[in-house]
N, C-alpha and C positions, 0 to 999 in steps of 0.2 A: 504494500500500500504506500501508496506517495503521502511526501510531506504534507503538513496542513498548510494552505496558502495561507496568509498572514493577510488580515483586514482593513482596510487603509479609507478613509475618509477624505475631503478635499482638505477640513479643518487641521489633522494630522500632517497631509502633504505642507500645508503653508505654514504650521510653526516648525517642520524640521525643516524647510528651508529661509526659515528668517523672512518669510512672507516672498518666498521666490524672488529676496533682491537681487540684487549689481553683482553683491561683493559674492555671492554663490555661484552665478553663473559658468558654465565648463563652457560651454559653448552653444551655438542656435544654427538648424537652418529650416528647408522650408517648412517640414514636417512639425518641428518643433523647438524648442529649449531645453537644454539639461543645465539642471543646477544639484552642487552638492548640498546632502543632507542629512540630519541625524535623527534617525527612526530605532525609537526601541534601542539604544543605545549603541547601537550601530552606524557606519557610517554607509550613506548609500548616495547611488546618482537620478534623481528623478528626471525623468524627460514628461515635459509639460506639452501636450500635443496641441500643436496650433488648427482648430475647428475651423478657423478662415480659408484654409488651403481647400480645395475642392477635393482632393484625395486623401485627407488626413485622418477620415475615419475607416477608410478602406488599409489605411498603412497600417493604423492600430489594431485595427480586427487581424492582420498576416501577423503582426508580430506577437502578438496573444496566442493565436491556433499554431503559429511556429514554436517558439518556446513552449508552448503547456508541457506536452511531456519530453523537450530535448533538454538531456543533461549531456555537456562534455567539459573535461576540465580545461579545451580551447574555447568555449563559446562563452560571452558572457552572460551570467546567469540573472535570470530575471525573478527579484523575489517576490514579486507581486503585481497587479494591475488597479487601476481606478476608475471609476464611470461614475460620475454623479453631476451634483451642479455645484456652481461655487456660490459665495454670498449674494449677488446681484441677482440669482437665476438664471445664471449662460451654464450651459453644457458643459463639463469639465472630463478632460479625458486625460488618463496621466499612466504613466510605466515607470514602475521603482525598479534600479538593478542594483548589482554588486557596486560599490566604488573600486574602478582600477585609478590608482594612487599615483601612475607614471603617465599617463594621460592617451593621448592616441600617437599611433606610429607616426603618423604624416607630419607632427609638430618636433619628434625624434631625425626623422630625414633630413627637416629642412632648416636647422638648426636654430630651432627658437626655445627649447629647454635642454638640451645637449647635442652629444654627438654616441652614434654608435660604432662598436668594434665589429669586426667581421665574423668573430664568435656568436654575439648577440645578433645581428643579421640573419646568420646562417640558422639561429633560434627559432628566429622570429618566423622562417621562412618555414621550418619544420613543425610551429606549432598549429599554425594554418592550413597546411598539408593535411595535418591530423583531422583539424575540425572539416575539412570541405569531406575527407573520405571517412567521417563521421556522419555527415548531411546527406552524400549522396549514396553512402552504401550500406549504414549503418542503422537506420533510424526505419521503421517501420513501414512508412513512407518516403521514398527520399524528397529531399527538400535540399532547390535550389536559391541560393543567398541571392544574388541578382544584383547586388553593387556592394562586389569585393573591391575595397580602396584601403588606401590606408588611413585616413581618418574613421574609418570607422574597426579599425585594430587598437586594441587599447591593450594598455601591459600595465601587471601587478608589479608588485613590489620587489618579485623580484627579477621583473623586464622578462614575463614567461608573457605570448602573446594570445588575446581571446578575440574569437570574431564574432561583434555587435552590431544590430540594427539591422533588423529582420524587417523592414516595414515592407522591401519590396519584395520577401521572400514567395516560393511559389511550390507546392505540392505538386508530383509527380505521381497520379493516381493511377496509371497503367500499368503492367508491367515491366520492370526498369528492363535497361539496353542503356550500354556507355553513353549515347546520344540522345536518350530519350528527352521528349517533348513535351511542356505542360501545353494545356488549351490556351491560353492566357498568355498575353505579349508582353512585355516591360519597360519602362524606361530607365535605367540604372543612368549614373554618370557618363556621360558617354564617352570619357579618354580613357573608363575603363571598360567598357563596354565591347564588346564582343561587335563585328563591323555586320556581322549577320543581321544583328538584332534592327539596326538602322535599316534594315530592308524589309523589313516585319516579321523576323523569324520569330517563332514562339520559344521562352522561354527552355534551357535544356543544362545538362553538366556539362557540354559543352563551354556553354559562354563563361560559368562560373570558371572552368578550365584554362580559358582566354584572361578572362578578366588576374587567376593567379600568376600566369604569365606575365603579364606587364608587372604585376609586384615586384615581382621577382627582378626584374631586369633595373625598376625604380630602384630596389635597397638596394643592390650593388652599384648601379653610376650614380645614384642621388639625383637622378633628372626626371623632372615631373613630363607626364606624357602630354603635359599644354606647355611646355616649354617654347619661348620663343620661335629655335632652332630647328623644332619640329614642323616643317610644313609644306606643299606643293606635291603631298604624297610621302616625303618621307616623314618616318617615325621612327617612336624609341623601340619597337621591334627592330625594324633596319639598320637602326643604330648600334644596335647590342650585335645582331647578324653578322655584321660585316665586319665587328673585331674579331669576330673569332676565326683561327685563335691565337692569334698572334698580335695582334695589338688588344687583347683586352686591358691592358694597363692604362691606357691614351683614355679610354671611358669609363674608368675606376673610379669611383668620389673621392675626391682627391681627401678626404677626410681618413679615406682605408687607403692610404702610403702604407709605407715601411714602417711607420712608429716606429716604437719602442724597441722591434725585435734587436735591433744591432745594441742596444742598453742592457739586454738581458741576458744575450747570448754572449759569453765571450769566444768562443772557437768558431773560427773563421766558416767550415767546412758546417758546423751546425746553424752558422746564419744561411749560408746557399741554402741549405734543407729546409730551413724554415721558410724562408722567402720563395722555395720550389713549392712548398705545399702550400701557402696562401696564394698562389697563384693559380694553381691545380683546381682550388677550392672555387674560385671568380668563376674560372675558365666553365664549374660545372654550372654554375649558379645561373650564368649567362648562357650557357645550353640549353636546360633544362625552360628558362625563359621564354627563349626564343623561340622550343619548341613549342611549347603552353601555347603562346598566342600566333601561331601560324594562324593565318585566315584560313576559313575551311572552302573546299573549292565550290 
């Protein structure tokens, strides 16, 4: 028997987050607001769903029927749901989760709270692996994420990675097949977005497949796939493509240099090794990438 879901009122929601002010906010987009919050003496992330958006109670309802019964310890865990009104009488819709303490990967990338090692990368790379072949092979139903990014990857405390924000997740109620197809179209991010999908393909592991491919290629160079640079047809697929494998170092984030190893290492012969296998290590990272997001013919 499953845990007891935990009860939550709007009154509840608005004194653990200090009446949803400023100083809580994690971050917003269209769907909604997350603010941190302290429930039951816990800390948590409530995401305040914005009812203005024309799809915001369709996002909430996927991401309710998505989580109810998925537990992985990649995904982040949703401890409860809200449906009531707030004091005015407006419609109040709200999703309590776990607080992740290190925030989202994409603020990690692009260095606005640090920087990452190639270890931690190569982590981060493997814990989302887990969760997508938890979603699509694992779970009763498989269930497709539909806008794999990295702002919606958040790390614990101790930079272990979980994949959040199910709103445009989508059931695959057929019989599964590596490619199988929901009825249901998507609109995900579209620089992470599967190029199929912009032609109206229906939702499939495919695209989620595509979409971890360009993660993959982002954590190793650090370049966002709306990068300037990117355009007239070329991408950070092509870009990652065409070093291999001999110039992946020229589209490295120059943040994963050589560091430290020559500090740590003193035998000449044990830095070559080491610098052979952080290179080894790129070379698969940016394979594995570029294969992920092949367009499909």
């Amino acid at each position: 028997m499953g845990k007891e879901i935990m009860k939550v009122s709007y009154d509840m929601l608005l004194k653990a987050t200090g009446g949803f002010s400023r100083e809580r906010l994690l971050g917003s987009g269209s769907f909604g607001s997350m603010f941190k919050g302290d429930l039951d003496g816990k800390t948590v992330a409530v995401k305040v769903i914005n009812l203005e958006h024309h799809a915001s109670s369709q996002s909430f309802l996927a991401e309710c029927k998505a989580l109810r019964n998925v537990r992985h310890r990649n995904l982040v865990g949703i401890i409860t749901a809200c449906s009531s009104i707030d004091f005015q009488g407006n419609d109040f819709r709200a999703l309590v989760y776990e607080f992740m303490p290190n925030g989202s990967l994409d603020k990690w990338l692009h260095g606005v709270v640090g920087m990452l090692s190639l270890l931690q990368r190569v982590g981060v790379a493997i814990n989302v692996a887990h969760a997508l072949n938890y979603l699509h092979h694992e779970c009763e139903t498989a269930i497709v994420h539909c806008d794999l990014k990295p702002s919606n990857i958040l790390l614990d405390d101790d930079m272990v990675a979980h994949v959040g924000d199910f709103g445009l997740a989508r059931f695959l109620t057929e019989p599964r097949h590596p490619n199988q197809s929901s009825t249901i179209g998507i609109a995900g991010t579209t620089s992470y977005a599967a190029p199929e999908y912009g032609l109206g393909s229906e939702a499939s592991t495919a695209g989620d497949r595509y979409s971890y491919g360009i993660l993959l290629l982002e954590l190793v160079t650090g370049k966002n796939p709306t990068d300037d640079m990117f355009k007239d047809g070329y991408d950070l697929h092509m870009y990652g493509e065409t070093a291999l494998p001999d110039q992946v170092l020229q589209i490295v984030d120059p943040t994963l240099e050589e560091g430290n190893i020559t500090k740590e290492v003193d035998d000449r012969r044990e830095i070559q090794d080491a610098l052979q296998r952080r290179v080894e290590c790129i070379i698969s990272v940016i394979s594995v990438g570029v294969s992920c997001s092949n367009h499909l013919p």
